[in-house]
DSSP file (Angstrom, degrees, kcal/mol; ACC not computed):
  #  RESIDUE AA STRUCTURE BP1 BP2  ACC     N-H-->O    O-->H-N    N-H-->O    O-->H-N    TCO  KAPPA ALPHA  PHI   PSI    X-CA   Y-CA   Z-CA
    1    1 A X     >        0   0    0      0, 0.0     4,-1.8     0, 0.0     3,-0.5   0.000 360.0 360.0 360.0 -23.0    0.0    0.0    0.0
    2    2 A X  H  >  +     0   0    0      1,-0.3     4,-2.3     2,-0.2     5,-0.3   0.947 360.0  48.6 -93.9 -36.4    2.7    2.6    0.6
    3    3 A X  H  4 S+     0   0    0      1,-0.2    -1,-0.3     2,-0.2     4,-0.1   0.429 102.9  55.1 -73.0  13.2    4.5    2.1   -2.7
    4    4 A X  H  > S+     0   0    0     -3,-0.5     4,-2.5     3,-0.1     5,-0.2   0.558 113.2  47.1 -94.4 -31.0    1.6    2.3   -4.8
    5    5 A X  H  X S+     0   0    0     -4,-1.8     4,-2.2     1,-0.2     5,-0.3   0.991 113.2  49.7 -62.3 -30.6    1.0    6.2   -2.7
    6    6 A X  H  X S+     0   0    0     -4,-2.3     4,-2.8     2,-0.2     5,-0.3   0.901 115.6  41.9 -77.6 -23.2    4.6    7.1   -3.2
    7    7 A X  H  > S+     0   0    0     -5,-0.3     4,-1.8     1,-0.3     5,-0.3   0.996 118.5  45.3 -86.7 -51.5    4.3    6.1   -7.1
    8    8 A X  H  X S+     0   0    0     -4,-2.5     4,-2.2     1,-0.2    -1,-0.3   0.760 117.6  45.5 -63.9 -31.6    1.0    7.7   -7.4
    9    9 A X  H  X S+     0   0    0     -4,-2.2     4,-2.2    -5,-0.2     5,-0.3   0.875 111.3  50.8 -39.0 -58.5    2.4   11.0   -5.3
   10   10 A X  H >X S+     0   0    0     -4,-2.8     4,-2.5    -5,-0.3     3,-0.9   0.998 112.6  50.6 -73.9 -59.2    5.3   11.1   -7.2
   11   11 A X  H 3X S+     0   0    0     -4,-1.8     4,-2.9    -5,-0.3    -1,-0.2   0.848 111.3  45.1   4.0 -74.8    2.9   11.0  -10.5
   12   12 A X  H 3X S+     0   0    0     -4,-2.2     4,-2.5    -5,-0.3    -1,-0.2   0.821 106.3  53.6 -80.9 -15.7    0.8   13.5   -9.7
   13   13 A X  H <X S+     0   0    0     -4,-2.2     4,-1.7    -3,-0.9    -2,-0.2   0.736 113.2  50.3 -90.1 -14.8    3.3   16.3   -8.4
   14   14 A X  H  X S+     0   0    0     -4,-2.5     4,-4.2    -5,-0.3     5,-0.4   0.957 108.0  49.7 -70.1 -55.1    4.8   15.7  -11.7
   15   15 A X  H  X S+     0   0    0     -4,-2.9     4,-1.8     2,-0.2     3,-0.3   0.899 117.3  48.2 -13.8 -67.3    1.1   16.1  -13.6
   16   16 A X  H >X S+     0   0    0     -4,-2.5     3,-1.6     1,-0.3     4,-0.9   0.939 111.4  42.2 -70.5 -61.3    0.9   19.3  -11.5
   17   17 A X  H 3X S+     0   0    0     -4,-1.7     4,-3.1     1,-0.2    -1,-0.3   0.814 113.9  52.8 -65.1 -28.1    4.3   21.0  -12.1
   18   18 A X  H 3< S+     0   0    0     -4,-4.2     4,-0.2    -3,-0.3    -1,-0.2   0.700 117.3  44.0 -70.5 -16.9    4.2   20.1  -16.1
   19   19 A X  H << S+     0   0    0     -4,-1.8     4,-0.4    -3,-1.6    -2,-0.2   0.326 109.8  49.6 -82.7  -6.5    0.9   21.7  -15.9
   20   20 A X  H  X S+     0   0    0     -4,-0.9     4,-2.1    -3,-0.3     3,-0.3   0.830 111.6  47.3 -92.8 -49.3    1.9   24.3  -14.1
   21   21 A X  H  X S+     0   0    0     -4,-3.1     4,-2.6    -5,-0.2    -2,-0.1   0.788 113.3  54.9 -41.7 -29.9    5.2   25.0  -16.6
   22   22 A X  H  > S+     0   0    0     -4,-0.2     4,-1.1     2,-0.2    -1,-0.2   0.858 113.7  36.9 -83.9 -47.9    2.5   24.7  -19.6
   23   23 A X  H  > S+     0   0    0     -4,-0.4     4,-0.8    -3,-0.3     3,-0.3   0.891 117.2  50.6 -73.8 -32.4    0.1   27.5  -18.2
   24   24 A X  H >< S+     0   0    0     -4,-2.1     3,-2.7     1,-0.2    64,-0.3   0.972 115.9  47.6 -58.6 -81.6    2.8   29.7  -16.8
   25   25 A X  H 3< S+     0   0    0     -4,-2.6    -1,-0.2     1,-0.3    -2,-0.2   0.469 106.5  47.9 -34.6 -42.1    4.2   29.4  -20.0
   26   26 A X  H 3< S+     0   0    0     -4,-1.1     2,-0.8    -3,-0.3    -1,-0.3   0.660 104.4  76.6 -83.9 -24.6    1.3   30.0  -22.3
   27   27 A X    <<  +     0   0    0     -3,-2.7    61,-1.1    -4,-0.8     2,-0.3  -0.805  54.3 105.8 -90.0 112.0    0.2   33.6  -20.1
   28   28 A X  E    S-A   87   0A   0     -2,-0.8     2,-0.4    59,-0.2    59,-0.2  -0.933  70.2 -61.4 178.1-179.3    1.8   36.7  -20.3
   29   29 A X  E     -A   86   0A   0     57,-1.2    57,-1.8    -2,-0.3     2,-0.3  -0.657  46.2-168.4 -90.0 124.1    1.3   40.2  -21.9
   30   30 A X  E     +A   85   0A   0     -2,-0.4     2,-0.3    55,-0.3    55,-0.3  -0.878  13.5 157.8-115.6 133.1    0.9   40.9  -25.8
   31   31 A X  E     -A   84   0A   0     53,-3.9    53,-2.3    -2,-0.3     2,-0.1  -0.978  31.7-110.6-160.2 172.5    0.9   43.7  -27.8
   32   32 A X        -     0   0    0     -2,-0.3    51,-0.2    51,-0.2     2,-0.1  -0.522  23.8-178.0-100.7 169.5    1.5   44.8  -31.7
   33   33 A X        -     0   0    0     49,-0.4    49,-0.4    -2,-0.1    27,-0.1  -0.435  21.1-124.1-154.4 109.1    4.1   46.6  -33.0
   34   34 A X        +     0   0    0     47,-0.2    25,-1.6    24,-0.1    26,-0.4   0.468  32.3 164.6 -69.3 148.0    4.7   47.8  -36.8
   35   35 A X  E     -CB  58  80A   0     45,-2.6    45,-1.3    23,-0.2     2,-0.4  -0.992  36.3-121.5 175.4-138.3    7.8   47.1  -38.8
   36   36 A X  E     -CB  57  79A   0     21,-2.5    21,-1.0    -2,-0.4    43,-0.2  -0.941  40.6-110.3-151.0 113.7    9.1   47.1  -42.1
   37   37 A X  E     -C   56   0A   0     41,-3.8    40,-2.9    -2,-0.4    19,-0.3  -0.507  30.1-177.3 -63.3 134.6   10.5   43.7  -43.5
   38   38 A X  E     -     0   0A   0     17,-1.9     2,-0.2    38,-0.2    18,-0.2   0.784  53.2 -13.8 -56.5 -69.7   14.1   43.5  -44.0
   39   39 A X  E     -C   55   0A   0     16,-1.0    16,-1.3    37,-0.0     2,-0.3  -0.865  50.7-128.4-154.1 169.8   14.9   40.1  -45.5
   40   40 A X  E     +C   54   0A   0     -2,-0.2     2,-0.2    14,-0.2    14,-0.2  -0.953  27.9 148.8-139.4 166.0   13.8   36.6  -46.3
   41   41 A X  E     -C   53   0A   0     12,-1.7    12,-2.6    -2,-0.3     2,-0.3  -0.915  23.7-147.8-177.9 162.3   15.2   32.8  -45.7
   42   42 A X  E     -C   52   0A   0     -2,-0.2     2,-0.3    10,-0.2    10,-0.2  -0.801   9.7-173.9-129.0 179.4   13.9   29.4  -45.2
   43   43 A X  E     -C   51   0A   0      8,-1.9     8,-2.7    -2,-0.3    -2,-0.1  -0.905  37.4 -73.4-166.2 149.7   15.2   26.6  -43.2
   44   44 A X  E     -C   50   0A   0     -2,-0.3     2,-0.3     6,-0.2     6,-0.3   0.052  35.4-174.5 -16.7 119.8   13.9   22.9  -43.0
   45   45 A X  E  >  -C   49   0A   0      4,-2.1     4,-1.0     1,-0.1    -2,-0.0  -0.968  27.3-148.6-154.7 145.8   11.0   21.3  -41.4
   46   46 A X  T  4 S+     0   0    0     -2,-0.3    -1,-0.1     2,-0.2     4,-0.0   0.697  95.3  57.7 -75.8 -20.1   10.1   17.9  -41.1
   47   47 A X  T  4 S+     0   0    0      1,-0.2    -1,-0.1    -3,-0.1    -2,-0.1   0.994 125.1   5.8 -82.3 -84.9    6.2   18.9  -41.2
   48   48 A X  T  4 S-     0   0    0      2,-0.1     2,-0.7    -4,-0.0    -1,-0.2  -0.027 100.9 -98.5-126.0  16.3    6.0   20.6  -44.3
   49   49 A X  E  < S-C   45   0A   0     -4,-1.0    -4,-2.1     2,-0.0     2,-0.3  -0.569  91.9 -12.4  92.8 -63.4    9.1   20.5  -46.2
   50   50 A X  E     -C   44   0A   0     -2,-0.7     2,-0.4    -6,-0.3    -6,-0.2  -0.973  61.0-127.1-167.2-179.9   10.5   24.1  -45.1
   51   51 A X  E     -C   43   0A   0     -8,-2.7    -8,-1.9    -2,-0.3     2,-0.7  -0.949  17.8-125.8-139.3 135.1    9.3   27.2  -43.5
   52   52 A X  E     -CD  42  68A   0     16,-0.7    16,-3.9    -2,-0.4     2,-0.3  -0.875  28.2-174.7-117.9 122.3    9.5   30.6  -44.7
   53   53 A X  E     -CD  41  67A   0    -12,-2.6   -12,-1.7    -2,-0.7     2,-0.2  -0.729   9.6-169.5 -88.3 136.8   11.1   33.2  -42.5
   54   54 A X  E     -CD  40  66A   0     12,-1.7    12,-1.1    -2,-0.3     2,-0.5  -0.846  20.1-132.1-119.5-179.3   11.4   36.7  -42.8
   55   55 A X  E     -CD  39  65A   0    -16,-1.3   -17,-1.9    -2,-0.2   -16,-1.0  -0.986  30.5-172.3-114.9 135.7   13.9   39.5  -40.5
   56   56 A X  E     -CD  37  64A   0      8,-2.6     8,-0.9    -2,-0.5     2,-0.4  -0.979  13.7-144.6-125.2 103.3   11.6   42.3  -39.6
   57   57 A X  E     -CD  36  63A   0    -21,-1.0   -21,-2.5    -2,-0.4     6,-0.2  -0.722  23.1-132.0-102.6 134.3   13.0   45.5  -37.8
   58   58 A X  E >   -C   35   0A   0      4,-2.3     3,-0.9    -2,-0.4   -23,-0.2  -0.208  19.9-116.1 -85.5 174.5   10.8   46.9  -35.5
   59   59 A X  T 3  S+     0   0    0    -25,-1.6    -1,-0.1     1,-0.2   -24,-0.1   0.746 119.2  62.1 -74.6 -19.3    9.7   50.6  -35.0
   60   60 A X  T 3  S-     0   0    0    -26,-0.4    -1,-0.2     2,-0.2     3,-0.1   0.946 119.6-109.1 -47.5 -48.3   11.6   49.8  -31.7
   61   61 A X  S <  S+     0   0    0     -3,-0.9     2,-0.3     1,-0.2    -2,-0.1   0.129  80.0 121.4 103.3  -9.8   14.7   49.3  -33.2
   62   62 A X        -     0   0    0     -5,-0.0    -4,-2.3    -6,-0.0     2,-0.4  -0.566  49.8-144.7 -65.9 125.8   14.9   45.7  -32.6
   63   63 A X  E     +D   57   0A   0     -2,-0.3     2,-0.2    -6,-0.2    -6,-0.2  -0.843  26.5 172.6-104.1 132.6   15.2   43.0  -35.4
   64   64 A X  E     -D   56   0A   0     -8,-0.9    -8,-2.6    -2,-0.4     2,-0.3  -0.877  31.6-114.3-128.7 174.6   13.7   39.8  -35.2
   65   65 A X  E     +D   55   0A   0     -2,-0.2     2,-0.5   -10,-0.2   -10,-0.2  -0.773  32.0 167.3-105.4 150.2   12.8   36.8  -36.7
   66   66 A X  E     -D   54   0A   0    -12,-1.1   -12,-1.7    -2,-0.3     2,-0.5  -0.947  29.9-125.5-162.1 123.8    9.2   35.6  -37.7
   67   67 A X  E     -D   53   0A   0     -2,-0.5    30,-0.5   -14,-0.2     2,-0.3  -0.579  26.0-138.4 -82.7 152.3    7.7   32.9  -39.7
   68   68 A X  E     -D   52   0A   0    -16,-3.9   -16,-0.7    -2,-0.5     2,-0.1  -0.924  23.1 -99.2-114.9 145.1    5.3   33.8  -42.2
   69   69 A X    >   -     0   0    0     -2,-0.3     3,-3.9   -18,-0.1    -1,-0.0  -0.173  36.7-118.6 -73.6 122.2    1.8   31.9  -43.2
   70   70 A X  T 3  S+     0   0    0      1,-0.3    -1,-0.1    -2,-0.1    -2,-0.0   0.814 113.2  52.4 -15.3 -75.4    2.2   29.5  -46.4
   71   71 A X  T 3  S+     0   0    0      2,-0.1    -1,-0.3     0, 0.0     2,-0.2   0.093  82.4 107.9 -62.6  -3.3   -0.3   31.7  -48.0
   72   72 A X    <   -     0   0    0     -3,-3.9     2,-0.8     1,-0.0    -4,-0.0  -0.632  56.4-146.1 -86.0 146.6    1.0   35.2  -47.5
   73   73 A X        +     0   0    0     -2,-0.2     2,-0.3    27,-0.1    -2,-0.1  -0.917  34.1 164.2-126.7 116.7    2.3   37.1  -50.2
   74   74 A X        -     0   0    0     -2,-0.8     2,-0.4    -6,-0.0    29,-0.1  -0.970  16.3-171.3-132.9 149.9    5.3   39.6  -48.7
   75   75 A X    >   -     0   0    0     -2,-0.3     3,-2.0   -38,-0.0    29,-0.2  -0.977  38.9 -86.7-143.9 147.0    8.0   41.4  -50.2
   76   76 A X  T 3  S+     0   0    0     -2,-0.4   -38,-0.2     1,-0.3     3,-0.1  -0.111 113.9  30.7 -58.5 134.1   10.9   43.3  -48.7
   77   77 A X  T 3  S+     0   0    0    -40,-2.9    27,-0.4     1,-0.4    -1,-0.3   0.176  87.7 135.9  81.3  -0.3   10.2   46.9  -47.6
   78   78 A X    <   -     0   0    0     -3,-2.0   -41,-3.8   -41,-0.2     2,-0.8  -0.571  61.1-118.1 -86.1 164.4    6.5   45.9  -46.9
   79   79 A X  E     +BE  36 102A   0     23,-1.3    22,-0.9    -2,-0.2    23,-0.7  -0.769  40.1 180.0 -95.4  97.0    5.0   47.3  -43.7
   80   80 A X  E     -BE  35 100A   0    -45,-1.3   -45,-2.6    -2,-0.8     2,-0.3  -0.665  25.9-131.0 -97.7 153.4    4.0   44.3  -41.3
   81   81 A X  E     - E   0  99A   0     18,-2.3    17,-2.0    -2,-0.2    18,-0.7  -0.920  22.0-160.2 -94.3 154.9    2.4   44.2  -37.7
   82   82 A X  E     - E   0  97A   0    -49,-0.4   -49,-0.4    -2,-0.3    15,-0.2  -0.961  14.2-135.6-128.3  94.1    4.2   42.0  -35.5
   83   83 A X  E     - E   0  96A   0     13,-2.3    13,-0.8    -2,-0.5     2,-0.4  -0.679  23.8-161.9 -62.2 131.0    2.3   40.3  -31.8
   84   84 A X  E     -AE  31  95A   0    -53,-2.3   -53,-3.9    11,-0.2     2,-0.2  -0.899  12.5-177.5-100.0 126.3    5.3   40.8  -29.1
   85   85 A X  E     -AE  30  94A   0      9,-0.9     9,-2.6    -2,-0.4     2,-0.5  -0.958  10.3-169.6-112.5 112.7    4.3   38.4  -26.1
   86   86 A X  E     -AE  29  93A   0    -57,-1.8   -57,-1.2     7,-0.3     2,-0.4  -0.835  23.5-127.0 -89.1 124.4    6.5   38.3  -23.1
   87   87 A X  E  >> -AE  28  92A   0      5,-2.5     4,-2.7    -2,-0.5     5,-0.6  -0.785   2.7-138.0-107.6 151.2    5.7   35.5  -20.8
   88   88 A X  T  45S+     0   0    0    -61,-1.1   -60,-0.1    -2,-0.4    -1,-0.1   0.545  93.7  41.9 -63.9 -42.3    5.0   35.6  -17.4
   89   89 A X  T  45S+     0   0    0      1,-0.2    -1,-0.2   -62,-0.1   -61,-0.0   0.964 133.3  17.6-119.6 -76.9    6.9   32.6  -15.8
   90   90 A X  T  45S-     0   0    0      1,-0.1    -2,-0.2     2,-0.1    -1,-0.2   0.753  90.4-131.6 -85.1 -28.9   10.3   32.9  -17.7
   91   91 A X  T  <5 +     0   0    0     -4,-2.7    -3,-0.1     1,-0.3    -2,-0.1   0.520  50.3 155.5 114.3  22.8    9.9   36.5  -19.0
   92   92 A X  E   < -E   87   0A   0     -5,-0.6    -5,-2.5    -6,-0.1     2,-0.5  -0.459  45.3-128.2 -84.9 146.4   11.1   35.3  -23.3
   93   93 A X  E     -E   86   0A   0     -7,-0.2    -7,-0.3    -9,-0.0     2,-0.1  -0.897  24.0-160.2 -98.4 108.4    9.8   37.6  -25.8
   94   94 A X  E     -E   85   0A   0     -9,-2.6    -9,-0.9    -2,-0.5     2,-0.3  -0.468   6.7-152.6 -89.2 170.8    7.8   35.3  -28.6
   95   95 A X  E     -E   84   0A   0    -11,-0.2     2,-0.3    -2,-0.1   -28,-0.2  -0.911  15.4-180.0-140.2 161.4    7.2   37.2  -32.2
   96   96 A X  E     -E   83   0A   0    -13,-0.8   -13,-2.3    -2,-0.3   -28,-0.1  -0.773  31.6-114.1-169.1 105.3    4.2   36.1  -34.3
   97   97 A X  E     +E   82   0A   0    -30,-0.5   -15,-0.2    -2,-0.3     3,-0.1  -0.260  35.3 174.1 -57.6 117.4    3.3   37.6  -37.8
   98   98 A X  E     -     0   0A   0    -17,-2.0     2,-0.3     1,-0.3   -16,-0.2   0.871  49.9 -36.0 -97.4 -57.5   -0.1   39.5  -37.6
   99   99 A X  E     -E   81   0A   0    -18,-0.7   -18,-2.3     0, 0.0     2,-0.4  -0.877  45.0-109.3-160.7 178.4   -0.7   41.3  -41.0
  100  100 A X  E     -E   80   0A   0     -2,-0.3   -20,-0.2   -20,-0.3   -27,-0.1  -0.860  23.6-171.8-137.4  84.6    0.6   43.0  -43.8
  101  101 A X  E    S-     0   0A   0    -22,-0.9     2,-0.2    -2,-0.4   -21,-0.2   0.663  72.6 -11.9 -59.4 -35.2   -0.4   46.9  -43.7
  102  102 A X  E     -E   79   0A   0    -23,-0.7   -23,-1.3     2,-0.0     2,-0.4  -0.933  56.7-147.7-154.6 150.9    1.1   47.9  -47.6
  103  103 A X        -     0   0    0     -2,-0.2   -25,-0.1   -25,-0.2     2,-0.1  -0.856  21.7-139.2-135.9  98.7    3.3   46.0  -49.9
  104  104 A X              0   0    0     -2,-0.4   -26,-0.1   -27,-0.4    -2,-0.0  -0.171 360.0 360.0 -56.4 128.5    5.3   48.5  -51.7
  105  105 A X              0   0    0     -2,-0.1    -1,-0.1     0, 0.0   -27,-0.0   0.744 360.0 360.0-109.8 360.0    5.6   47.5  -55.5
């Protein structure tokens, strides 16, 4: 009886703390921010054959990196929005393509 509580103890405080990492993780503060694409690249992925990146400098002054949606049509010098989320638990800044305001031609 007492090893099956310790396995089941040890069990659940993992449950709890990988659910705790997951939500922590997932919560934090978001907001947009404009910028003006820079550059383009791809890299590998097992999913879907490859992945298209662009570098996007922000009205901040900070350059990041961002994947862009299969389906999007962007070309260097267009004017993107960007979601910045910082999360709460570890405090990392994720970058997430929102839209594509003008695409200069």
């Amino acid at each position: 009886m007492h090893k099956r509580f310790r396995i089941y103890s040890i069990a659940f405080a993992a449950f709890v703390l990988i659910a705790m990492l997951s939500i922590a993780g997932a919560l934090g503060d978001s907001h947009f921010e404009d910028g003006k694409v820079t550059s383009f690249y791809s890299e590998a992925d097992s999913d879907t054959g490859y992945v298209r990146k662009a570098f996007i400098q922000l009205e901040s002054g900070k350059q990041v990196r961002v994947s862009i949606p299969p389906r999007v049509i962007i070309k260097k010098d267009s004017e993107v929005v960007i979601r910045v989320k910082k999360t709460y638990m570890f405090g990392t800044m994720d970058y997430q393509f929102s839209v594509v305001k003008n695409s200069k031609k």
